[in-house]
C-alpha positions in Angstrom: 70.3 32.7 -8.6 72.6 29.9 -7.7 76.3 30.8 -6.1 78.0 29.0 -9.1 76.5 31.6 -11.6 77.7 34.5 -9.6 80.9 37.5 -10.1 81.8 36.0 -6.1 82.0 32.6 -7.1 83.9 32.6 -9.9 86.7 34.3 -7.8 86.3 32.1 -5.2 87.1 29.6 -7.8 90.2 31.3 -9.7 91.6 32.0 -6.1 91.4 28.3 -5.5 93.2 27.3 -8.4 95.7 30.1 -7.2 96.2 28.4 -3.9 96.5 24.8 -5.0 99.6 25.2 -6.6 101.2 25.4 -3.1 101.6 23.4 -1.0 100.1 23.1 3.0 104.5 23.3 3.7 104.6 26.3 1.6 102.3 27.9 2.8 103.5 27.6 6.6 106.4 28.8 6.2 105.5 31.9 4.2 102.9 32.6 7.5 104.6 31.0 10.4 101.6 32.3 12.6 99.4 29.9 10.7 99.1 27.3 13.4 97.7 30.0 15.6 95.6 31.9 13.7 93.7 29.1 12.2 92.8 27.5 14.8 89.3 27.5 17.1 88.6 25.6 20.4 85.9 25.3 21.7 83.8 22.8 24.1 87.2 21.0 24.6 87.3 20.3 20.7 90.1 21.7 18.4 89.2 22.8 15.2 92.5 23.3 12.9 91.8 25.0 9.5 95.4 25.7 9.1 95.6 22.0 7.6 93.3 23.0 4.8 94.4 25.1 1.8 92.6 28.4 2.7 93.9 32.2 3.6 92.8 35.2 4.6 91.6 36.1 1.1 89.7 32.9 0.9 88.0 33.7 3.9 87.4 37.5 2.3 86.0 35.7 -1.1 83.6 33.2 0.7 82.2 36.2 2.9 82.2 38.2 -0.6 80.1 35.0 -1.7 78.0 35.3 1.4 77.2 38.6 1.3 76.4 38.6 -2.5 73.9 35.6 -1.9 72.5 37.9 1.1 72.8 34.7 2.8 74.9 37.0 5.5 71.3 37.0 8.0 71.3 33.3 8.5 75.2 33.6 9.4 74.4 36.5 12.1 75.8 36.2 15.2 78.4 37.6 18.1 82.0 38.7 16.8 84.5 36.7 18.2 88.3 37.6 17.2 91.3 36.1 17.9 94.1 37.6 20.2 95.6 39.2 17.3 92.2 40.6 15.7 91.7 38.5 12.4 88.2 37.4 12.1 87.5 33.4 11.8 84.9 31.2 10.4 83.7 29.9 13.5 82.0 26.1 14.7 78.6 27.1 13.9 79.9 28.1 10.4 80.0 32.3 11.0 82.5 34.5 10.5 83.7 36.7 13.3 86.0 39.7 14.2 87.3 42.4 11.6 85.7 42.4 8.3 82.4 40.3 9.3 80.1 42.8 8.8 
């Protein structure tokens, strides 16, 4: 089954929708911490997701969308959370830390 006919998917979507409506401004300032926790380096490099319009619920949905595709094996890998616990969607495209199952 393709991921654009599934339950995940069209959440995924709505949520989007959701989230457009604000902007990258409004969204820092209702999580000041957003700078921190969305960010990764690694290797020297800085990756800064807290520039794109995702939160922790779209992280939740596109694991949702992960796990219902049972594409969750080929994103396997060591858990690796942030000094305040959150799991991130690392480099290599996995998620880590606290709700990665």
């Amino acid at each position: 089954m393709s991921p654009t006919q599934t339950a995940a998917w069209a959440t995924l979507t709505s949520h989007h929708r959701d989230l457009k409506k604000h902007s990258l401004e409004q969204l820092r300032q209702a999580d000041p911490t957003r700078p921190d926790r969305y960010r990764m380096c690694t290797c020297q490099i800085e990756l800064d997701y807290s520039r794109h319009h995702i939160t922790d619920e779209t992280l939740m949905l596109f694991e949702q969308l992960l796990n219902e595709q049972a594409w969750r094996a080929g994103f396997a890998g060591p858990r690796a959370a942030g000094p305040d616990g959150r799991w991130r969607l690392g480099a290599a495209g996995r998620f880590h830390g606290q709700g990665a199952g």
